[in-house]
N, C-alpha and C positions, 0 to 999 in steps of 0.2 A: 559469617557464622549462621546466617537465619537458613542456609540451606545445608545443613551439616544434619545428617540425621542420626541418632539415637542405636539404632544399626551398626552406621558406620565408625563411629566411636567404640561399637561392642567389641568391634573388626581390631579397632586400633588398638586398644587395650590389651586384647587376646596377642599381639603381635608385640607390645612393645615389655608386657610380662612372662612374653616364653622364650625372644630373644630368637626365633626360630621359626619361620611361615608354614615350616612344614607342621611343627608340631602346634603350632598354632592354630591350624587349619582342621587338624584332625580332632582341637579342643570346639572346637566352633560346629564340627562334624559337614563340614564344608571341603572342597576340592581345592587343592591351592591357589589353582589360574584365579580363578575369580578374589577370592582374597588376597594376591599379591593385586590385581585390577582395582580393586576397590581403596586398595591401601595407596596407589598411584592416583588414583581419582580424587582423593581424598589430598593428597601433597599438593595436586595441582589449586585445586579450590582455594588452599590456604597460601599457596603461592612460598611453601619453604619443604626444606628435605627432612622429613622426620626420622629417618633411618641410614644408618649407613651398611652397608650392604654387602657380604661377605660368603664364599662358598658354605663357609663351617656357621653361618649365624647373620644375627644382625645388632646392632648396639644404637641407641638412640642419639641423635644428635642434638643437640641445647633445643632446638624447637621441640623436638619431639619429647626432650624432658618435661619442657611446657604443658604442651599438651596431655602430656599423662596426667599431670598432678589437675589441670583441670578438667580433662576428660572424667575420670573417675568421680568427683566434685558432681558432674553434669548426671553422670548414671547414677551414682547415689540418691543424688535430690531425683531423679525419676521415679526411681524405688520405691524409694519413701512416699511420693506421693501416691501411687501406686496401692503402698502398706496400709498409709492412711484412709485410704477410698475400703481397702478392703477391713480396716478395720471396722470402719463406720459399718461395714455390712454385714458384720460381728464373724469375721471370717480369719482374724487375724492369728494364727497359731504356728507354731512352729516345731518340728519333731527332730531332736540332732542328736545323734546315737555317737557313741564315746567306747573306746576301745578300754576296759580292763580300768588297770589302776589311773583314774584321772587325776593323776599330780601336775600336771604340765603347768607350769605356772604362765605360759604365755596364753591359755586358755581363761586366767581370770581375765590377764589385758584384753582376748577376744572378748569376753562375757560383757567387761563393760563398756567396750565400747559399741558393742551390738544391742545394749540396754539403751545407753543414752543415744542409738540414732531409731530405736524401735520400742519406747519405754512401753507402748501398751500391746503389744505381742506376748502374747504364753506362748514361752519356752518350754517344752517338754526334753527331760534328757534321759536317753533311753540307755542304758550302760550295758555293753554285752561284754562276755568272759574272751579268751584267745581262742576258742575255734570258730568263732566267728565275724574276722578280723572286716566284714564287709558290714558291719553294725545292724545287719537288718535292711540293710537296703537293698537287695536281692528280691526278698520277701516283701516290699513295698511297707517297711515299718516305719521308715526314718523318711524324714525329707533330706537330708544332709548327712554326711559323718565324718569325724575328726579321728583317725587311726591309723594305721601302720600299714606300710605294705610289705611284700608284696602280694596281691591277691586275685583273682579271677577280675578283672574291669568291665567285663561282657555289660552292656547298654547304661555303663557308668562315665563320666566327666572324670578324672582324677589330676589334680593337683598338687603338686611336692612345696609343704612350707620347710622342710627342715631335713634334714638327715643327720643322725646322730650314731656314731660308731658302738660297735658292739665289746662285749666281753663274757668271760666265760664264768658262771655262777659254780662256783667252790664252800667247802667247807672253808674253814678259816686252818686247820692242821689236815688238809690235804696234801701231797705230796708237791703239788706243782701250782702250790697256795703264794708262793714265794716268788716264782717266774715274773722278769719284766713283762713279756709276753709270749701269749701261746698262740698255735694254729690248729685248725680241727683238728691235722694229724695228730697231733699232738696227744690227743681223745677218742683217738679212732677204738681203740682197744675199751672202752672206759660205757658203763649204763647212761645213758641220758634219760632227762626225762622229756616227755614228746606228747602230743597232740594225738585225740581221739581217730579212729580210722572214718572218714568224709570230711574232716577237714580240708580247707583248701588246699590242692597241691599243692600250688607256688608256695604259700605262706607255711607250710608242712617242709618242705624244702630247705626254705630258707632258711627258718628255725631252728631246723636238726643239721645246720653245716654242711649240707649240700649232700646227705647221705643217708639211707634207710639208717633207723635208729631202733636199738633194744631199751626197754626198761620202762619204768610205770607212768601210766599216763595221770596226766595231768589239764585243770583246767582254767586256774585263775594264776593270776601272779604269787596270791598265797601259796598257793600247792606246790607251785614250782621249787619257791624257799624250802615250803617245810619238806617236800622229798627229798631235797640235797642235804641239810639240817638233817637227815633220821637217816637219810640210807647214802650217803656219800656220795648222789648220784652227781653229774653234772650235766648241764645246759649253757644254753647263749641266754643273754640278756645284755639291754646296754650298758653302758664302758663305765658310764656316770651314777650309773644307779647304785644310792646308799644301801646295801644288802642290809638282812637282819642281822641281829648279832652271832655270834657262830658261823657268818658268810663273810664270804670274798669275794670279789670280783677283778680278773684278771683279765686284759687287752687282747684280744684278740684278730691278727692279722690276719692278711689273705679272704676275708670278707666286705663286700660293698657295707657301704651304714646301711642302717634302719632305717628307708625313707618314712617321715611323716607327711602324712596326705588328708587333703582335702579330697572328697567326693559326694557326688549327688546326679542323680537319674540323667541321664543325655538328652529323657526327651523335655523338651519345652521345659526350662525350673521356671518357677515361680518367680513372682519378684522378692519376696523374701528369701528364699531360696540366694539367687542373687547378690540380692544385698549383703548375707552372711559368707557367700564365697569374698566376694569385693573386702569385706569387713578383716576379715580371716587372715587374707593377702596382709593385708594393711599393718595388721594387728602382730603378723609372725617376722613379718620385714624391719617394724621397728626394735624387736630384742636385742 
């Protein structure tokens, strides 16, 4: 283990949490040869197979389960020391911009366990509305962000901790308030409300069911409610979400879920930075 290096662990992690070298590689922002080379350099060293190895993927084998749990262990405590060096050098802060309504209750489990491994870090939390599903980190506002896709990724990292299915926001005496479930068509004819003109396309997109959309814009999860609540308009929102009173929400097919994602800058993160992706991971895995 004394020649195992810090790198090659980053290598191994990236591969054994995407289950995938390709997209592994393009998390790493690395070329695969050499990342599939490193990750075989790395088996030989430890003298076991940490992957099993497949056209469509790869799945860890009992070593390689090993090794992740203490892999991550080893980059933490790097982190950390890292955190603490720059704390001492009164440098230690952190910027992590949050999509809209922050209910996500697996965000308190992130919270505290990114307090008790970085208790003397200021946390800044930066909360942007829905046209701006990239939290600022575009603009170089955030170090990190916890939000929704889909969106522009241009010189972004992103990371999927969740996907959660959609549904369509009703009044509660709507006509089709009562459907097991519905599909856009279903809405094709019907006002939505929608997303200002410069919002992201994909995330504009995605939002509106896959189709140019009529009817009043909107900008916060509030507005979305109170537009449908006053003028009977409809929208997507997720499947789970407790609407207000006088709302509904009905299941909506023939759409991917809502991935929730982790993101932060491609180039060089921080070790904090780091540590809250690693934390993040950690934190969304155990729900």
């Amino acid at each position: 283990m004394d020649r195992l290096e810090l790198r090659t662990l980053r290598y191994f992690v990236a591969v054994a949490e995407e289950l995938h070298f390709g997209r592994a590689a393009v998390r790493l922002h690395m070329s695969q040869p050499p990342l599939s080379r490193a990750i075989r350099a790395l088996e030989t060293e430890l003298g076991a197979t940490l992957f099993h190895r497949a056209s469509t993927g790869v799945t860890l084998t009992g070593a390689g389960a090993v090794l992740l749990d203490e892999a991550r262990a080893l980059l933490d405590r790097a982190d950390r020391v890292r955190a603490r060096v720059a704390t001492a050098a009164g440098a230690a802060a952190l910027t992590v911009g949050i999509l809209g309504d922050s209910t996500d209750p697996d965000v308190v489990r992130l919270a505290e366990s990114y307090r008790r491994r970085h208790p003397h870090v200021e946390v800044t939390i930066r909360e942007t509305d829905l046209t701006d599903p990239a939290c600022g980190l575009h603009a170089g506002l955030v170090d990190v962000a916890l939000t929704r896709g889909p969106f522009d990724p241009t010189g972004l990292t992103t990371h999927t901790l969740r996907a959660d299915p959609v549904g369509a926001l009703l009044r509660a005496d709507d006509p089709l308030a009562g459907r097991a479930s519905l599909t856009p068509a279903d809405l094709a004819d019907r006002r939505w409300f929608r997303f200002p003109a410069g919002t992201d396309p994909l995330w504009q997109a995605y939002w509106h069911g896959g189709e140019p959309r009529r009817g009043p814009v909107v900008r916060t999860v509030r507005e979305c409610q109170q537009v449908v609540l006053w003028n009977g308009t409809v929208g997507m929102t997720l499947a789970e979400h407790v609407p207000a009173e006088g709302l509904t929400v009905v299941p909506l097919t023939g759409l991917p879920p809502s991935p929730v994602l982790l993101a932060w800058p491609r180039a060089d993160p921080s070790p904090l930075v780091r540590s809250f992706v690693r934390t993040a991971i950690a934190a969304y895995d155990a729900a």
